[in-house]
C-alpha positions as CSV (number, residue, x, y, z in Angstrom):
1,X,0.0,0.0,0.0
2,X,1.3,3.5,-1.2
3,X,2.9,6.2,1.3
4,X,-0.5,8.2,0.4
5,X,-3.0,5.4,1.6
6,X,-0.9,5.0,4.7
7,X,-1.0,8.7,5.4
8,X,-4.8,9.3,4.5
9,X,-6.1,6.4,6.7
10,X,-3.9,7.6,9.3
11,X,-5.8,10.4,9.5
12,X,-9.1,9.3,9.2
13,X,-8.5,6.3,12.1
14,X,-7.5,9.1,14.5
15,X,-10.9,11.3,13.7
16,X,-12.5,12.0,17.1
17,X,-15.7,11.8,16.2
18,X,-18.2,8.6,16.7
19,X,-20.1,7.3,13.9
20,X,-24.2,7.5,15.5
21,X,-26.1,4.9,13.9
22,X,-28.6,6.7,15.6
23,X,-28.3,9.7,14.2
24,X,-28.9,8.0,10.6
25,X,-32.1,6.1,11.4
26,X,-34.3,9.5,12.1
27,X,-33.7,12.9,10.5
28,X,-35.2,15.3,13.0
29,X,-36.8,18.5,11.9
30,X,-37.5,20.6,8.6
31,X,-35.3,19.6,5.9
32,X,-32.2,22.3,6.2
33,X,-32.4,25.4,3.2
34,X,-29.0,25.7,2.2
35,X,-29.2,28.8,0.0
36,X,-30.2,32.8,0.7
37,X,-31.5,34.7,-2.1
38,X,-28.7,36.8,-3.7
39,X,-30.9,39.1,-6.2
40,X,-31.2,39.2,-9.5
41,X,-28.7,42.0,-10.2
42,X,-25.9,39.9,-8.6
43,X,-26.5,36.6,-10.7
44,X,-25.1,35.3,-13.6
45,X,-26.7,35.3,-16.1
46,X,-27.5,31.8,-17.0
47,X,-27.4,31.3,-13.6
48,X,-31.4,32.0,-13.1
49,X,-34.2,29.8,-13.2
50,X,-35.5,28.6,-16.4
51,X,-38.9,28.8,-17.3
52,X,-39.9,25.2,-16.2
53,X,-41.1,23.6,-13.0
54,X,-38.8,21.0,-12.0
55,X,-39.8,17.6,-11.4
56,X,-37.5,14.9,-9.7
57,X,-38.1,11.2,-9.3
58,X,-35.8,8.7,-8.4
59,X,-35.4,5.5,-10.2
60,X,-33.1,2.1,-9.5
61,X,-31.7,0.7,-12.6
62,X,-29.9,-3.0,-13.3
63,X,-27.0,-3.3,-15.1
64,X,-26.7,-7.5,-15.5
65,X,-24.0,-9.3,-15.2
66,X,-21.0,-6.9,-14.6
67,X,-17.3,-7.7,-13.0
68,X,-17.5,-7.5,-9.2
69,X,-14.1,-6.3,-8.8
70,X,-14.0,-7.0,-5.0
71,X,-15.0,-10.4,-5.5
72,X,-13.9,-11.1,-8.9
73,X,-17.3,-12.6,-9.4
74,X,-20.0,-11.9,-12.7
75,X,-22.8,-10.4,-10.4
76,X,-25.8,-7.6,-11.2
77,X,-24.8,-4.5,-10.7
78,X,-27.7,-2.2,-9.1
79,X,-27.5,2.4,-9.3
80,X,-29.4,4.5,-8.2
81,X,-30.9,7.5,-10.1
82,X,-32.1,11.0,-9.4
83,X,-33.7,12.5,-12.1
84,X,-34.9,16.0,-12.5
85,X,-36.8,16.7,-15.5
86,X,-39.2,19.7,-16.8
87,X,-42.4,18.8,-15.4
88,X,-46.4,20.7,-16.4
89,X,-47.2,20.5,-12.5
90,X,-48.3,23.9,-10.8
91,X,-47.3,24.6,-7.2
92,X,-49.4,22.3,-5.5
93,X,-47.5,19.2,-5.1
94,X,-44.9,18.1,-2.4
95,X,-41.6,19.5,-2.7
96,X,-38.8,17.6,-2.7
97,X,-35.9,17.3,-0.2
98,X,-32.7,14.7,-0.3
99,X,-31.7,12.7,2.1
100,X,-28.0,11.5,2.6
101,X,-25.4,11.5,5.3
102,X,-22.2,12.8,5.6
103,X,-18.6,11.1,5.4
104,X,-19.0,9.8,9.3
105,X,-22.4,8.9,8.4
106,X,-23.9,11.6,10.0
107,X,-27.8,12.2,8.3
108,X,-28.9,15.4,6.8
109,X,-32.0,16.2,4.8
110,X,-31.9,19.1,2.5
111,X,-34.8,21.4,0.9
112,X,-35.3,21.2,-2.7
113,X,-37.2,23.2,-5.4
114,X,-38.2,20.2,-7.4
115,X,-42.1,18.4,-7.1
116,X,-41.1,15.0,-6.3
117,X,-42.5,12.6,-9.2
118,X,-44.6,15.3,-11.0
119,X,-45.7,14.4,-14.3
120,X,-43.3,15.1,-17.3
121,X,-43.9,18.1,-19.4
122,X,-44.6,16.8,-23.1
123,X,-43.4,20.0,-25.6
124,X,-42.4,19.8,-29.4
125,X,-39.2,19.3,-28.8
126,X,-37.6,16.6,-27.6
127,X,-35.7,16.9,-24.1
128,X,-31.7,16.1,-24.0
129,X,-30.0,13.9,-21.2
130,X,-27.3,15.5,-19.2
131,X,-25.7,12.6,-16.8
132,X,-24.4,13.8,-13.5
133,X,-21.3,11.8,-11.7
134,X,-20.0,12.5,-8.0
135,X,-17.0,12.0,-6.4
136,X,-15.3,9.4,-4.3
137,X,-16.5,9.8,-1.9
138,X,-20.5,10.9,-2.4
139,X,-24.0,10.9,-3.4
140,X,-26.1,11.0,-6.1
141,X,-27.6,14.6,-4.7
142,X,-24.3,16.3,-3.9
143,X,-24.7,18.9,-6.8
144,X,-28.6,18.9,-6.8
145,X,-28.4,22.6,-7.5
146,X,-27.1,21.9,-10.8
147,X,-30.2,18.9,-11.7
148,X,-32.7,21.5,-10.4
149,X,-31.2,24.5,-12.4
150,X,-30.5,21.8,-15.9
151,X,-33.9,21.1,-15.9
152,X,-35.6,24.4,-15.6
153,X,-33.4,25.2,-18.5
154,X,-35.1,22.2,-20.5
155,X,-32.9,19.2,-19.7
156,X,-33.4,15.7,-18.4
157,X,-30.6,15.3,-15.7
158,X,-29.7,12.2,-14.2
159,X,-27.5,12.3,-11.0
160,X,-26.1,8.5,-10.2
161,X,-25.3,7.2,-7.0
162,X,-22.1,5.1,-7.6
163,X,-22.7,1.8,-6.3
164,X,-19.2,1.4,-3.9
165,X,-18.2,4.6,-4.4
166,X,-21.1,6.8,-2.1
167,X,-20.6,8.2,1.9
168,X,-23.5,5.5,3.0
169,X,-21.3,2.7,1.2
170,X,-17.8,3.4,2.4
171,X,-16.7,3.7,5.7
172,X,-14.1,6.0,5.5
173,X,-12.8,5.5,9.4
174,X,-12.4,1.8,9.3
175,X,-11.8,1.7,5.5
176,X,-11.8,4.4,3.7
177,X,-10.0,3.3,0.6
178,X,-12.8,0.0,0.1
179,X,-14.5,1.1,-2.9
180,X,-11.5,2.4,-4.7
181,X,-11.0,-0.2,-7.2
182,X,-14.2,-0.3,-7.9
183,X,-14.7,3.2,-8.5
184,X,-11.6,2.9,-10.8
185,X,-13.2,0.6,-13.1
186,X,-16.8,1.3,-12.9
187,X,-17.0,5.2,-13.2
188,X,-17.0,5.3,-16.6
189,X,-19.0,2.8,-17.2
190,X,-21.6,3.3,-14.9
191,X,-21.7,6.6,-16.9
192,X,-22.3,4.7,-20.2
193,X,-24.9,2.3,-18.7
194,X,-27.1,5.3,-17.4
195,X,-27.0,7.1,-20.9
196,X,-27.5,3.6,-22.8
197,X,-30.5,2.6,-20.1
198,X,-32.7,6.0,-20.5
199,X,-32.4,6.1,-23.8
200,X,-32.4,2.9,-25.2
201,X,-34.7,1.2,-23.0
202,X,-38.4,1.8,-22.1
203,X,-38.8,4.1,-19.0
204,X,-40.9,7.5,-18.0
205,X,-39.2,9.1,-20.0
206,X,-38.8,7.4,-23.2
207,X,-41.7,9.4,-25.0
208,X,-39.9,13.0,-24.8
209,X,-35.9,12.5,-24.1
210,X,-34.0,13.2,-27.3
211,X,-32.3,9.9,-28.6
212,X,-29.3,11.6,-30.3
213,X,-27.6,14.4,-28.1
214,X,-26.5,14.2,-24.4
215,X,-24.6,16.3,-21.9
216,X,-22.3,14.4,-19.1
217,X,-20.5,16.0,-15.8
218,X,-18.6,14.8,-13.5
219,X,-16.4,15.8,-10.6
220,X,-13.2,14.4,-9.3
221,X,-13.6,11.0,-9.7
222,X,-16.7,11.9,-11.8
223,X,-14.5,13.5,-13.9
224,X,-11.7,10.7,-14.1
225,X,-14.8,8.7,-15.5
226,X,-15.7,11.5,-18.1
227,X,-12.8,11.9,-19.6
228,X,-12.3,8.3,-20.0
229,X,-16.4,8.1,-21.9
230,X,-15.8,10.6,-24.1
231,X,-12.5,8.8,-25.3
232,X,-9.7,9.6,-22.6
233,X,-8.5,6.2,-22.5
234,X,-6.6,4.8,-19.2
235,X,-3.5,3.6,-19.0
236,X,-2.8,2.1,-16.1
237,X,1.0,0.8,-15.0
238,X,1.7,-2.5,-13.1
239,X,3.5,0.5,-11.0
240,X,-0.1,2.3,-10.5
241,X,-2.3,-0.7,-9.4
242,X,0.7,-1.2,-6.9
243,X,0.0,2.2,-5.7
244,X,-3.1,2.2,-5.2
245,X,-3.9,-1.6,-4.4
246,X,-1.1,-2.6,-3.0
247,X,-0.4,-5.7,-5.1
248,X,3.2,-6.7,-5.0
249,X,3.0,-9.8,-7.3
250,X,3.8,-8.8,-11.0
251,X,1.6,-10.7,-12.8
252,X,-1.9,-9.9,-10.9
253,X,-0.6,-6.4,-11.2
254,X,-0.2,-6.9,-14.7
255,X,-3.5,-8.9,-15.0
256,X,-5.2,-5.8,-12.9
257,X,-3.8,-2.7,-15.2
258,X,-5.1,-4.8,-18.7
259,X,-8.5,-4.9,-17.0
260,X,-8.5,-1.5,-15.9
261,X,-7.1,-0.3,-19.2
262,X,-10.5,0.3,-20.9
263,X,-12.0,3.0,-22.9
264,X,-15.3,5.1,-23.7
265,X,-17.5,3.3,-21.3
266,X,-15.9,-0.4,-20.5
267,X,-14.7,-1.2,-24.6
268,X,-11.0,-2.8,-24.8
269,X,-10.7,-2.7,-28.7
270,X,-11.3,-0.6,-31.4
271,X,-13.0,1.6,-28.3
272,X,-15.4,3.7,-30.2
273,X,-16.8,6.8,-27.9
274,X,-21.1,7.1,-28.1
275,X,-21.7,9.6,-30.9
276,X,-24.8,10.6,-28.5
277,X,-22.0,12.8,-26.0
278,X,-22.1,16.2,-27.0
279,X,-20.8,17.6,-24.4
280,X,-18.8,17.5,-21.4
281,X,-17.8,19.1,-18.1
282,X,-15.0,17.8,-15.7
283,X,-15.2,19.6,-12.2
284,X,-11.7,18.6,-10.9
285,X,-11.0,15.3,-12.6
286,X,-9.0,13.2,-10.6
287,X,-5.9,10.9,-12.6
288,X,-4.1,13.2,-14.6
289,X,-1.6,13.6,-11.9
290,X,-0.7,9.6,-11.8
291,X,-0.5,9.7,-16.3
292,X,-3.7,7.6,-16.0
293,X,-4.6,9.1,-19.3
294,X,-3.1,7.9,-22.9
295,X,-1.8,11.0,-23.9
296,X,-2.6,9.9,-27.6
297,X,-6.2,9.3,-27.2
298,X,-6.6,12.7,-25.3
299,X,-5.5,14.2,-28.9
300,X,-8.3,12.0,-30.3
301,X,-11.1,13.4,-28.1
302,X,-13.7,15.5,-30.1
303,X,-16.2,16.0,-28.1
304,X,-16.5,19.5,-26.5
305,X,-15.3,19.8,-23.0
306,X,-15.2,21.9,-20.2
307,X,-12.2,21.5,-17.6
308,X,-13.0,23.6,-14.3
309,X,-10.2,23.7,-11.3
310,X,-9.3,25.2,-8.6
311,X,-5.9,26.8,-9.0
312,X,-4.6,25.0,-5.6
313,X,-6.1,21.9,-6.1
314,X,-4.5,19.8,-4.2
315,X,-6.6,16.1,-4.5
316,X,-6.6,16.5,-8.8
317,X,-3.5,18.6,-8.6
318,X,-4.2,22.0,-10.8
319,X,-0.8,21.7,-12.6
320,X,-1.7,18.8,-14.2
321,X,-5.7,19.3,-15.1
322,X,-4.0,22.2,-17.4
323,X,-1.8,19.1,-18.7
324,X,-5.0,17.5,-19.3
325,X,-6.9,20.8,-20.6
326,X,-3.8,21.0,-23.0
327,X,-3.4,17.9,-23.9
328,X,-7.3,17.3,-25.1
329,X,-7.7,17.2,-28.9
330,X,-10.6,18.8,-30.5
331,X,-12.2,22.4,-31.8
332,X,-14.0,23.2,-28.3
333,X,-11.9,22.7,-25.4
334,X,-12.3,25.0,-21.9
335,X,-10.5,25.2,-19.0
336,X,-12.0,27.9,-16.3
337,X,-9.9,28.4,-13.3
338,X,-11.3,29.5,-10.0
339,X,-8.0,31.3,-8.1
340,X,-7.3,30.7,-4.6
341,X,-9.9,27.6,-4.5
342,X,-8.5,24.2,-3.8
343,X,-10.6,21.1,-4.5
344,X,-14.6,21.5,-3.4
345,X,-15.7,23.8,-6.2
346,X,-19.1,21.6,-6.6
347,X,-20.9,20.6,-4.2
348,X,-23.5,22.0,-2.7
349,X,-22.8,24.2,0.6
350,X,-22.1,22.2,3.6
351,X,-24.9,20.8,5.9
352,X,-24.9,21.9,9.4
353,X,-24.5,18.6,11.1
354,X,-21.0,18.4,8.9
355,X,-19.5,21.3,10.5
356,X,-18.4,20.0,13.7
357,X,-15.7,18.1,12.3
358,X,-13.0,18.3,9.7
359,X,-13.1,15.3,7.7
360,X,-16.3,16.5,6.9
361,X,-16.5,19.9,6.7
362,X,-13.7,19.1,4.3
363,X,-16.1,17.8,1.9
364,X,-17.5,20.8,1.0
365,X,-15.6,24.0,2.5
366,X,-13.2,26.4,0.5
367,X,-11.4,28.9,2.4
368,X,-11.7,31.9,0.0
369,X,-15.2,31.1,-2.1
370,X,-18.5,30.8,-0.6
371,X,-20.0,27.4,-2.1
372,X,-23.4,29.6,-2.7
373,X,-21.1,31.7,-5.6
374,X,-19.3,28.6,-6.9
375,X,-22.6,27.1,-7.2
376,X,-24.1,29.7,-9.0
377,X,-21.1,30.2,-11.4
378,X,-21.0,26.8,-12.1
379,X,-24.8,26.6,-12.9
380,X,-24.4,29.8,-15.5
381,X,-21.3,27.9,-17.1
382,X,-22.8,24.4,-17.0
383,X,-25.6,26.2,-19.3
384,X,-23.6,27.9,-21.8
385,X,-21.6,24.7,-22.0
386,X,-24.5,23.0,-22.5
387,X,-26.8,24.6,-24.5
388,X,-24.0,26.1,-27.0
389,X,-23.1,21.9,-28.1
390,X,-25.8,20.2,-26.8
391,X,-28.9,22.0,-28.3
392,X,-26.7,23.7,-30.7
393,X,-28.0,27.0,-29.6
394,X,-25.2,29.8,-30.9
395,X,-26.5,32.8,-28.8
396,X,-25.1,30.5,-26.2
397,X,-21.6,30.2,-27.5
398,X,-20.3,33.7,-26.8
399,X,-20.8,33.0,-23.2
400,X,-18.1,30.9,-23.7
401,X,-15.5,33.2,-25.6
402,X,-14.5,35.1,-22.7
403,X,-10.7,36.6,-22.0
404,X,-8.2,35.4,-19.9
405,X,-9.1,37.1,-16.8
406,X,-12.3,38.0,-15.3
407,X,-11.2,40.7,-13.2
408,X,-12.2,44.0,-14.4
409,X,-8.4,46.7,-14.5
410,X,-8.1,50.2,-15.8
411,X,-5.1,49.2,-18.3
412,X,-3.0,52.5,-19.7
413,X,-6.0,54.3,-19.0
414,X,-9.1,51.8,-20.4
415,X,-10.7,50.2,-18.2
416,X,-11.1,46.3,-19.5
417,X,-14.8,44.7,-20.1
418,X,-16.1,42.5,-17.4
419,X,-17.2,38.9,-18.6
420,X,-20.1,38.2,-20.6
421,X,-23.1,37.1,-18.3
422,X,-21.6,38.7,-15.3
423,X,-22.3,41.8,-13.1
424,X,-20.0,44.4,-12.9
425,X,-17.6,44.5,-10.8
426,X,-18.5,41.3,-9.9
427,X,-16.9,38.9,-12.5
428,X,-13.7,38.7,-10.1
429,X,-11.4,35.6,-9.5
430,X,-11.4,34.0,-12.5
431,X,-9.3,32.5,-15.7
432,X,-10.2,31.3,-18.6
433,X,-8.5,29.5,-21.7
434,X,-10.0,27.8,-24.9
């Protein structure tokens, strides 16, 4: 086992804080309202509500007879969906909340503005799929605020709980590093699966979602699973499943990195990416910084991407997402840089019940953003990205033709234009390269 397990387990086996079973088996009160109205004036943009209702419904999907990588047994392998979606309802119904629990399994619910299983709005138009990947560790609602907002924009988006890979699955005191391998070699294709099952096969939704053109995001290990779908390939070393399995022996080593080795979605030869990706965003991907990437099929990639980092990353490491940013082929490649933010730069804002302890409090905190802006800078970028390649819609685009820096400077006397979507004065802290 690596230097880097050994130190991360160290720390979370010497956490002072109890795991409650208690605590998860009732959720007292109101659900908690994480956000505070900002105003109009001070929001992006693309940041505000669309002109649907939002409906949300979760679903449990099947994909048979999958690699258990823990047991090395051919097994189902069950995810968990939650899907926001236009929906016709008025104001009427119930509103949703999401329940989870944090990294020490302590429960929170938190107040939605979705109707929970509202009826689907049926328009002209077809509705596109945007899939929605967390972290290691997470849950399927940790960027809610982004289904919600997708969806009153006209999108289907469906958030997956990573079977293995969520806070309720792994216990990150006792063993915090369990669903690691199979978050290595299922992220991506748990990604596919959940684009291939909506629209392929007959569901709720099958009568409006568009069959050709999708959206995917993911962050951190999200986002080492959406670079790998849209035709990042891996390539794992014998010296990397070392690393991070701890397996001495050569040949299972060897025998590991061929399996892991896959490409766009689980394929080993001739890998060809799902025409149906249009788009992608990659909040922090994790695996640049280990060369987990073929450097040749990054130069291959053509689907439109958005990178988005902290500049002191320091899970994903920054320096080497702008590697990866430069190293990605194609016409339509971003990379949006929040300076002085390190690694949580989407998730929602901290529950209170998380903030009593660092590992985590850690989960969600930055030390110089409020997650309330990040959020709402990441919803009006997530849109332009979205609509500009996934509906095609080119008054979209220019939101994404922005200049380098986002702070607004009197330069020899001319004072430069803030970015496009963005208050003045208030379009501070940011880079941008294409």
């Amino acid at each position: 086992m690596s230097h880097f397990i050994h130190r991360v387990t160290s720390l979370l086996l010497t956490s002072t804080l109890a795991i409650s079973l208690a605590a998860y088996a009732q959720i007292e009160g109101a659900p908690e309202q994480l956000y505070q109205n900002m105003g109009a004036e001070l929001t992006p943009t693309l940041a505000k509500p669309g002109q649907y209702k939002v409906g949300v419904k979760t679903l449990s999907i099947v994909n048979p007879q999958q690699l258990d990588v823990n047991t090395q047994k051919i097994s189902d392998r069950s995810l968990v969906l939650e899907i926001w979606y236009p929906t016709s309802q008025n104001q009427n119904g119930p509103m949703a909340h999401y329940d989870n629990e944090t990294r020490l399994g302590q429960a929170f619910s938190l107040q939605g503005s979705a109707y929970r299983d509202a009826p689907v709005f049926k328009g002209a138009k077809p509705i596109p799929l945007i899939v929605l990947s967390h972290g290691y560790t997470g849950y399927r609602s940790l960027m809610f605020y982004l289904g919600e907002h997708l969806a009153s924009h006209g999108y289907i988006v469906a958030a997956i709980d990573h079977t293995d890979s969520t806070n309720k699955d792994v216990d990150m005191v006792k063993a915090g590093f369990a669903g690691f391998p199979s978050t290595l070699y299922n992220r991506s294709r748990d990604q596919q699966f959940t684009l291939n099952y909506l629209l392929d096969e007959t569901n709720f939704l099958s009568a409006v979602i568009d069959p050709e053109k999708a959206g995917l995001v993911g962050y951190s290990m999200g986002g080492y699973g959406a670079v790998n779908t849209i035709g990042g390939c891996y390539q794992f070393t014998d010296a990397a499943i070392t690393n991070f399995m701890g397996i001495k022996d050569q040949a299972q080593a060897n025998a590991i990195a061929k399996l892991f080795n896959s490409c766009a979605g689980g394929q080993y030869d001739k890998a060809q990416v799902d025409p149906r990706w249009a788009a992608a965003i990659a909040f922090a991907p994790w695996g640049n910084q280990h060369n987990l990437f073929d450097p040749q099929a990054l130069k291959s990639i053509e689907t439109p991407v958005l990178y988005v980092s902290g500049e002191f990353d320091d899970v994903s490491d920054y320096a080497s997402i702008k590697r990866l940013f430069k190293a990605t082929g194609g016409e339509h490649t971003y990379l949006l840089t929040y300076n002085n933010a390190r690694h949580n730069i989407a998730a929602h804002p901290a529950p209170k019940v998380a903030r009593d302890n660092e590992m985590n409090i850690g989960h969600y905190f930055e030390g110089s953003w409020s997650s309330q802006q990040l959020n709402s800078n990441n919803k009006h970028f997530a849109l332009a990205m979205m609509n500009c390649h996934v509906k095609q819609d080119k008054s979209a685009c220019p939101y994404l033709e922005l200049s380098a820096d986002s702070n607004e400077r009197v330069i020899d006397g001319v004072k430069t234009p803030n970015w496009l979507g963005f208050p003045k004065r208030y379009s501070t802290g940011m880079e941008w390269q294409y």
